[in-house]
C-alpha positions in Angstrom: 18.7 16.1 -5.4 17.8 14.0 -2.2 18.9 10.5 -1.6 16.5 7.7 -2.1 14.1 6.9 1.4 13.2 3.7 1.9 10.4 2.4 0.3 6.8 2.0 2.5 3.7 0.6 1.1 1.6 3.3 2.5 3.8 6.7 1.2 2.3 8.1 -2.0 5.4 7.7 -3.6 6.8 4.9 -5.6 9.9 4.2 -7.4 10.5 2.6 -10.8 13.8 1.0 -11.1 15.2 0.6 -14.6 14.2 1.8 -17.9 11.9 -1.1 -19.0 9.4 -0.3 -16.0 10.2 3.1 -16.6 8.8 3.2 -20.1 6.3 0.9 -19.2 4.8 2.9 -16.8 5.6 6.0 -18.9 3.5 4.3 -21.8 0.4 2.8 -19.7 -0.4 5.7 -16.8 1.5 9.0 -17.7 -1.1 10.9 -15.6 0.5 9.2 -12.4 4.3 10.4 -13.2 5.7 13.9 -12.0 9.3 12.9 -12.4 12.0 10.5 -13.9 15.4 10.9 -12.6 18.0 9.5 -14.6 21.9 9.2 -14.0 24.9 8.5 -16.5 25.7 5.7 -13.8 
């Protein structure tokens, strides 16, 4: 997998940081999520 890039307002991607946005997100707007990456960490 490839490190994290800094985040920019204007790139089409966006990250969600923890698994209550996570599964937030995951409940409210599946259609915009292609992948969850998680770690044992």
């Amino acid at each position: 997998m490839a490190g994290y890039k800094r985040y920019r307002k204007d790139s089409p991607v966006s990250y969600a940081l923890g698994i209550t946005l996570t599964f937030e997100l995951l409940r409210f707007q599946p259609d915009k999520v292609t992948r969850v990456y998680i770690t044992p960490a």
